[in-house]
Every structure is written in structure tokens, then in C-alpha cells.
C-alpha positions as CSV (number, residue, x, y, z in Angstrom):
1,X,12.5,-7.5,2.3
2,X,11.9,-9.2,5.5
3,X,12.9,-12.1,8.1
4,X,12.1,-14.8,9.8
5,X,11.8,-12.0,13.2
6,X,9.4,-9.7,11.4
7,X,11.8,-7.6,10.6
8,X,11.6,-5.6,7.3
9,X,13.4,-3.0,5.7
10,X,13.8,-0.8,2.2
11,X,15.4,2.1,1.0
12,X,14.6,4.9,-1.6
13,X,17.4,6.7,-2.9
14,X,18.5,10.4,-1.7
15,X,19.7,13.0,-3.6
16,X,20.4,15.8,-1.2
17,X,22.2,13.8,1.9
18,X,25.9,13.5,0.6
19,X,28.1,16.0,2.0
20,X,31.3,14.0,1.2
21,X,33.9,13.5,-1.6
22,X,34.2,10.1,-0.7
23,X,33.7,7.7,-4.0
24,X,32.7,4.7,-2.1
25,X,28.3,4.7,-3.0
26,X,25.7,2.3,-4.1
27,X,26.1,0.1,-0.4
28,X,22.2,0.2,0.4
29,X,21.8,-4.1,-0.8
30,X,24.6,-4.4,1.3
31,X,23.2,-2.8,4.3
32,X,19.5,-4.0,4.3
33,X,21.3,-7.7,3.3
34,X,23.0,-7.2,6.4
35,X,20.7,-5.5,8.4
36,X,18.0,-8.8,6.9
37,X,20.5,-11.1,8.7
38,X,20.7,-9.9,12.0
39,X,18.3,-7.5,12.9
40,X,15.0,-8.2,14.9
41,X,14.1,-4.4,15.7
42,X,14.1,-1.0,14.8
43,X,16.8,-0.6,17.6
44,X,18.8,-3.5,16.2
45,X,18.7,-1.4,12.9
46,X,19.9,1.5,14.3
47,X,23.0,-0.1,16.4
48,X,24.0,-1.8,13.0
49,X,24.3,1.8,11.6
50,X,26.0,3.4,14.3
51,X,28.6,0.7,14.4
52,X,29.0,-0.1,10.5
53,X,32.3,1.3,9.6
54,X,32.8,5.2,8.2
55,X,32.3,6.0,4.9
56,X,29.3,3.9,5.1
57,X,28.7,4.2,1.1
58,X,24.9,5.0,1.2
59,X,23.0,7.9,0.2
60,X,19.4,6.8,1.3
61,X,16.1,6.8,3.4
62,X,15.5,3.9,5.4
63,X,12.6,2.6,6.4
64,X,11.9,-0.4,9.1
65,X,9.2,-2.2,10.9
66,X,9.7,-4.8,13.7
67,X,7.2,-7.4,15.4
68,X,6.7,-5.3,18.4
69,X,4.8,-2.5,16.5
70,X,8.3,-0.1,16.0
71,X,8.3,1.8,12.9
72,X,10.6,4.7,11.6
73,X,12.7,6.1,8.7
74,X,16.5,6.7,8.5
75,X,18.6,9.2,6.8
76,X,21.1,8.3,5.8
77,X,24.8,9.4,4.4
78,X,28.4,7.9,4.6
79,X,28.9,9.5,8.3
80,X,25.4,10.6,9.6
81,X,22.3,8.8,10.4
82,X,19.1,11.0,11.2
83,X,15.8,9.0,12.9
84,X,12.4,9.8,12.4
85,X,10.2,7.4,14.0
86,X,6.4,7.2,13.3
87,X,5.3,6.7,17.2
88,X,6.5,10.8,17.1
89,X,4.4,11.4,13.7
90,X,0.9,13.3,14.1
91,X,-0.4,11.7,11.7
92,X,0.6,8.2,12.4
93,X,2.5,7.1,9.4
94,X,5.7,8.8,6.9
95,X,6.0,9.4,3.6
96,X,9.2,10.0,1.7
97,X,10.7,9.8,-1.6
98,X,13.9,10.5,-3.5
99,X,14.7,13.4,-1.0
100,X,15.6,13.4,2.8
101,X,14.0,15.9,5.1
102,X,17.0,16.0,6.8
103,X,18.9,17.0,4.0
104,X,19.7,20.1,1.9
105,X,16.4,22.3,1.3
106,X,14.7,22.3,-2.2
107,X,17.6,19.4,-3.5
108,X,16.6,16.5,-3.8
109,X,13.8,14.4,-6.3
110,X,10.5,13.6,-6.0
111,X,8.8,16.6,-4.5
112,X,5.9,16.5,-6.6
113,X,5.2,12.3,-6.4
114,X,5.5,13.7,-2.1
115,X,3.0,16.0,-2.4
116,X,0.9,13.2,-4.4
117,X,1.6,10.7,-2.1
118,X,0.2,13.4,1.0
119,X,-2.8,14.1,-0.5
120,X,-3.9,10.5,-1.3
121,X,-2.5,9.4,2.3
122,X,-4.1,12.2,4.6
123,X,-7.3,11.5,2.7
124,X,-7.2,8.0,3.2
125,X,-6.0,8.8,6.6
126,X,-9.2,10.4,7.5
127,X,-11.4,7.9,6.2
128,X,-9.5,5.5,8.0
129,X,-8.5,3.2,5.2
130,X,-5.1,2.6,4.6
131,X,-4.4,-0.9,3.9
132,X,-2.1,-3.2,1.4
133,X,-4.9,-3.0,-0.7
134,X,-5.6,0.7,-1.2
135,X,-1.8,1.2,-1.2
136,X,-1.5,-1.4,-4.1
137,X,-4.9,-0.8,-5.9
138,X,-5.0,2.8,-5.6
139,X,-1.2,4.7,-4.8
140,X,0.5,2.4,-7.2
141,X,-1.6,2.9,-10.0
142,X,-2.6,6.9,-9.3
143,X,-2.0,9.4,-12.0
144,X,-3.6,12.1,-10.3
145,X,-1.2,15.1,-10.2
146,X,-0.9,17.5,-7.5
147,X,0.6,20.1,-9.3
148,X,-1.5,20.7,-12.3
149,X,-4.5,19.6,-10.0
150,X,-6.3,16.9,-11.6
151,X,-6.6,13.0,-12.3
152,X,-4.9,12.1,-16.2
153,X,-6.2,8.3,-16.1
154,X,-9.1,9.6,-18.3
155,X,-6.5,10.9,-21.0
156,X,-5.7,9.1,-24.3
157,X,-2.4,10.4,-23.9
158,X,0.2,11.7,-21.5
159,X,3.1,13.1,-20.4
160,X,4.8,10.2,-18.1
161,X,6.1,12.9,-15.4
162,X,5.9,13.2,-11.6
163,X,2.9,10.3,-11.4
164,X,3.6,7.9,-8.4
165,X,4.0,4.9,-11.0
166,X,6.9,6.2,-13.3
167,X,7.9,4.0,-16.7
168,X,10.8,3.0,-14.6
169,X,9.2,1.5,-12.0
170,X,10.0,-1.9,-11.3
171,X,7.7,-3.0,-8.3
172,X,5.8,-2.4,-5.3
173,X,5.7,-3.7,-2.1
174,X,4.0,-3.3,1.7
175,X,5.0,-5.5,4.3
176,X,2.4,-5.9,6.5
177,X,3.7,-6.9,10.1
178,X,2.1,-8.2,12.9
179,X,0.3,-7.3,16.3
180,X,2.3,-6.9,19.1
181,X,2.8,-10.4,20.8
182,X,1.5,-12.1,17.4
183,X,4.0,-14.7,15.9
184,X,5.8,-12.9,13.0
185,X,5.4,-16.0,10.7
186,X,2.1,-13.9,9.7
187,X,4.0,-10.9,8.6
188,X,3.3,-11.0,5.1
189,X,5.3,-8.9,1.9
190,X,2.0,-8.4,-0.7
191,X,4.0,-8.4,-4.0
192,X,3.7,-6.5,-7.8
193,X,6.2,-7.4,-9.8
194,X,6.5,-5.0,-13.1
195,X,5.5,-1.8,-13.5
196,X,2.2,-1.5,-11.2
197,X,-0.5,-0.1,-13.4
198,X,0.1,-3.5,-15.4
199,X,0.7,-6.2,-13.0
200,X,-1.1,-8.1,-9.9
201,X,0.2,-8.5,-6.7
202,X,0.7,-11.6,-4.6
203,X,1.2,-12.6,-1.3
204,X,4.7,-14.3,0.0
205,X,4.8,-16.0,3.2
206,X,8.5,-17.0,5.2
207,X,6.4,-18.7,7.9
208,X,5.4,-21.5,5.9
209,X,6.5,-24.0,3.4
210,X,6.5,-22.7,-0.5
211,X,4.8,-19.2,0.6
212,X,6.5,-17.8,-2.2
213,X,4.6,-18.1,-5.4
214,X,6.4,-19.8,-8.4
215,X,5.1,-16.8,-10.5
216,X,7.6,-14.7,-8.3
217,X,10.9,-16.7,-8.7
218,X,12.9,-17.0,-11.7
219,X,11.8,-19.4,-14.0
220,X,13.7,-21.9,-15.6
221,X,17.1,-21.1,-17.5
222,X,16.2,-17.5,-16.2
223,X,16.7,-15.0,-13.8
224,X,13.7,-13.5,-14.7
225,X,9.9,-13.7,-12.6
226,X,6.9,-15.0,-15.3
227,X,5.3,-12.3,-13.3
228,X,7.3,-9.6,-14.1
229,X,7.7,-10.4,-18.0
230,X,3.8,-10.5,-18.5
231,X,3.8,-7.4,-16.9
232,X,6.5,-5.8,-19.1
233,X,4.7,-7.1,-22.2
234,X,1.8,-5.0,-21.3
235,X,3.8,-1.8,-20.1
236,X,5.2,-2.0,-23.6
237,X,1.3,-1.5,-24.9
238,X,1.6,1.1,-22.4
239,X,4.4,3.2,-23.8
240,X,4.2,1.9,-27.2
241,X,6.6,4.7,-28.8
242,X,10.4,3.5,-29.2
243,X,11.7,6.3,-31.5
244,X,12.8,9.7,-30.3
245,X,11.4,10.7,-27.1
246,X,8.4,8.6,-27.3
247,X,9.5,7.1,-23.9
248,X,8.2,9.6,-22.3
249,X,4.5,9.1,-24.1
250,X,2.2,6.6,-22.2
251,X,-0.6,5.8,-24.0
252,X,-3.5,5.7,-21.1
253,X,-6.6,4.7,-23.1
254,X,-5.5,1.6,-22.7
255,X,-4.6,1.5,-18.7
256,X,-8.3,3.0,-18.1
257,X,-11.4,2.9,-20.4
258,X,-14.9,3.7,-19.5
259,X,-16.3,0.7,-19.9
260,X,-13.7,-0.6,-17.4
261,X,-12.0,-2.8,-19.8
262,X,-8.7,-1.3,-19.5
263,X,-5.3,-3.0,-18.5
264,X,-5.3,-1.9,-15.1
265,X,-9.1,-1.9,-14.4
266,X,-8.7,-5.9,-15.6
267,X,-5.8,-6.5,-13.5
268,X,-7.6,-4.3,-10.4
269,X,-10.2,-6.6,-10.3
270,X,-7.8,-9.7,-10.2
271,X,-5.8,-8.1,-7.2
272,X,-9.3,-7.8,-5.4
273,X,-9.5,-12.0,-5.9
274,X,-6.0,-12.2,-4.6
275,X,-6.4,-10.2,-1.4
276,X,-9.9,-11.8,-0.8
277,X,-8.7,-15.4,-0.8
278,X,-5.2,-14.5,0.7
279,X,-6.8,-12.6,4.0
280,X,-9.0,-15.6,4.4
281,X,-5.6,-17.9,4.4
282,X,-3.9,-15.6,6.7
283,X,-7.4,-15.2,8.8
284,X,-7.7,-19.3,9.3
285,X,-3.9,-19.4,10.1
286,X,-4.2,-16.7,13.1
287,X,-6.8,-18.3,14.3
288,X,-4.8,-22.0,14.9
289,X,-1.9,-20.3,15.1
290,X,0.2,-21.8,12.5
291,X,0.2,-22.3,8.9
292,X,-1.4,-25.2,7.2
293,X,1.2,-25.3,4.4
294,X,-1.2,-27.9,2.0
295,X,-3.9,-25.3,2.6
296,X,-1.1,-22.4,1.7
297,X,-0.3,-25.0,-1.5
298,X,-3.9,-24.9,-2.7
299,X,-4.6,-21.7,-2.7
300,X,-1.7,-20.2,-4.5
301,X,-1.7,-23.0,-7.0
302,X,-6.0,-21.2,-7.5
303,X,-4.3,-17.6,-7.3
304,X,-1.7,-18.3,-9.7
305,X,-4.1,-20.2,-12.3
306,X,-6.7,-17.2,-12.0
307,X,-3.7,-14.7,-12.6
308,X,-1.7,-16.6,-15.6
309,X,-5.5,-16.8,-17.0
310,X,-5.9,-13.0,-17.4
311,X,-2.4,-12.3,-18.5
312,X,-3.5,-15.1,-21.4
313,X,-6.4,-13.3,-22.4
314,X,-4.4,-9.8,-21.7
315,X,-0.6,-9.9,-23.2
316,X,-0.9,-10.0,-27.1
């Protein structure tokens, strides 16, 4: 999540950080909570770890973003806290997943999605494109795997291991801050609800009046998003087997097909009308320098029309 300073913050759990016996765990939502509520910088971040009482309860890998352009991960156990900032990166950004560098060699989860992760970043690197929307469009709904060297979303069927989207994936974000100096009401949290290959991201806004879309909050009688339920009604298309192991089966024919009628090639095409009429919103607001929250109205009334349309036509 993030605040009303342009601060933002998440966590992905570690599994080779603990080196204690202590049974108190599972304190990350109480941290970033925390953290949400008073922090404005990477700094601010760190003091609230350095002064947040021992054991701490976590297991994790930080990562923060401030206004002012600071960046940087943080180990993280019930007594230690290890720093890596991106300013000191080579390559200008890092990449981590359910294993701390920091932490105990070859323990750990997640080497494999890593290594997927580092070839589709230092590619993207050196064409210079790494935005929200090739981290949404194309790293959420990769299956190419590193290991066995080659791309699966042409399968009929697969093996649901090691891809970047696993069947237990529940969302995925990128908080997009702001240039130095720029007012962090722009800092914007682009949004997929569900498991990615079948849902849509959409754009929330703190800086302005009802910049969260109604397809994001819980609807009525419910804790649950619409968002999120149309996009589990299609993941179930996706991994259509119940009995045995059949979890583990996802059925990609109907993700990707070659005449581009597939789940996620529908839903692809949908983001690209999101981010096109967001970025213009958030291009007219930089340039007055405010919201115009009936203008902020309007459009995500369209967005949310256009995307409960193709979830019509696509959940069964």
C-alpha cells in the first residue's frame, strides 16, 4: 500500500532469515500498517525498524519508495535488519522473491520465479522499457521458464510450477511514485485483483476524491472485490481439475490461443484501454496540478463499464 506522503511499502515472505526460536511470526500487516501511518521516507522506514521492539515477529523482504526518488529493500528477521538500496544497484532496480540474499545460501523459495523475473527485467532493462504496463501485461502473466528454457503459454496443458503467476496468486501491484519535487497526490497504485493471467488492472488514486474504483472495494453484504470474484470465476476455467492433484494442472489453451481469443489475450487488450485513458487523467492532472475529481468520476465510471463488459461476455 501507500499514503498520503508517497510513501509505499510491501513485503514478500522469507524463508531463510529466521535464526530464532522465538514463536512470535506473521507481524508483516502490522509493520507496513504501521510503517503506512507514519512514515514519509525510506529513512523514516528504517528508524521505525530499528526502534520497533525485539522479537520483531517478521520473516520478510521489504521493499519501499518515497516522494524524493528513495528506493530500497529490507531483510528482515525478529532482531536484524539488512538494507539494500537501489541508488547502490548496477542495474538500477531489485528483484527478490520468497528468499533473502542476506540470508542462508540455497534456503529459501523462489529461485527459479528469480531467475525468471532477471531475465525478463535485464531484457527489458536494455530496451529501456520498464513500466506498470509491461510489469502488469507482461511479468504478471509470463509463463516462460528459465529453467527448462522455453515459453509454455502455447501449451494445452501444464504443469503450474515455478511460473511468476502461481494458482495461488492473489494480486499484483506497482506503485508508481512521483518525480522528485512533484506533489505525491500523483503517486498512483495500478491494481489486479485475482489471479493475474485472468484479471484487469485499475488505477487507485489517494489524492483525489473516489480514486478508488467501486470494482476494488467490497461489495455489498461482502468482503469480497466484484473484481476479484470475476477473476476467480475464470481462474477456475483455468485449473478446471478439482479431484486428486488436478490443482496442479492449468489448462493454458484457454489463457492463450492463436487467434488471440484467449482469456488473458482478451483481458490484455482491456488493460491497454485502462492504462491509455488513466495516463491521460494523470497527464491533464500534472499539468494543473491538481485533480479534477468530476473528471477522475467520469472516467472510471467509462473504465469500469468497459471492464464489467468483458467479464460479461468472458465468465460463463
Amino acid at each position: 500500500g501507500y499514503n498520503s506522503a508517497g510513501f509505499a511499502v510491501m513485503n514478500t515472505a522469507s524463508y531463510n532469515l529466521k535464526n530464532d526460536t522465538s514463536s512470535l511470526a506473521d507481524c508483516e500487516g502490522v509493520v507496513m500498517k504501521r510503517a503506512l501511518g507514519v512514515c514519509r521516507t525510506v529513512d523514516d522506514f528504517a528508524r521505525l525498524l530499528d526502534e520497533w521492539p525485539r522479537p520483531i515477529g517478521v520473516e520478510a523482504n521489504f521493499g519501499v519508495i518515497d516522494a524524493g526518488g528513495g528506493a530500497a529493500y529490507f531483510e528482515v528477521n525478529n532482531y536484524e535488519v539488512t538494507r539494500y538500496d537501489v541508488a547502490d544497484s548496477p542495474e538500477g532496480y531489485l528483484l527478490r522473491t520468497n528468499y533473502s540474499m542476506s540470508g542462508r545460501r540455497d534456503e529459501g523459495a523462489g529461485y527459479i520465479r528469480y531467475d525468471n523475473a532477471v531475465r525478463l527485467f535485464s531484457q527489458a532493462a536494455a530496451e529501456g522499457c520498464i513500466t506498470p504496463e509491461w510489469i502488469t501485461g507482461v511479468c504478471s502473466r509470463s509463463f516462460y521458464h528459465t529453467l527448462l528454457e522455453r515459453d509454455f503459454s502455447g501449451d494445452e496443458w501444464v504443469v503450474d510450477q515455478d511460473f511468476i503467476p502461481r494458482r495461488s496468486t492473489s494480486a499484483s501491484l506497482v506503485i508508481e511514485g512521483v518525480k522528485n519535487g512533484e506533489s505525491p497526490a500523483f503517486t498512483t497504485m495500478w491494481t489486479i485483483l485475482g489471479y493475474p493471467p485472468c484479471s484487469v488492472v485499475l488505477p487507485v488514486w489517494l489524492g483525489c476524491e473516489g480514486g478508488v474504483p467501486a470494482l476494488l472495494q467490497a461489495g455489498a453484504g461482502s468482503m469480497r472485490s466484484p473484481l476479484c470474484e470475476w477473476a476467480n470465476a475464470l481462474k477456475r476455467e483455468a485449473f478446471p481439475i478439482e479431484r486428486g492433484s488436478g490443482s496442479h494442472y492449468l489448462h493454458m489453451a484457454s489463457l492463450f490461443r492463436p487467434d488471440g481469443s484467449g482469456i488473458s489475450q482478451q483481458l490484455l487488450r482491456l488493460e491497454t484501454e485502462v492504462y491509455t485513458e488513466s495516463r491521460t487523467l494523470l497527464d491533464e492532472a500534472r499539468r494543473i496540478g491538481k485533480w479534477d475529481d468530476s473528471r477522475v468520476a467520469a472516467v472510471l465510471k467509462n473504465l469500469e463499464q468497459s471492464v464489467k463488459t468483458t467479464f460479461g461476455f468472458l465468465v460463463k
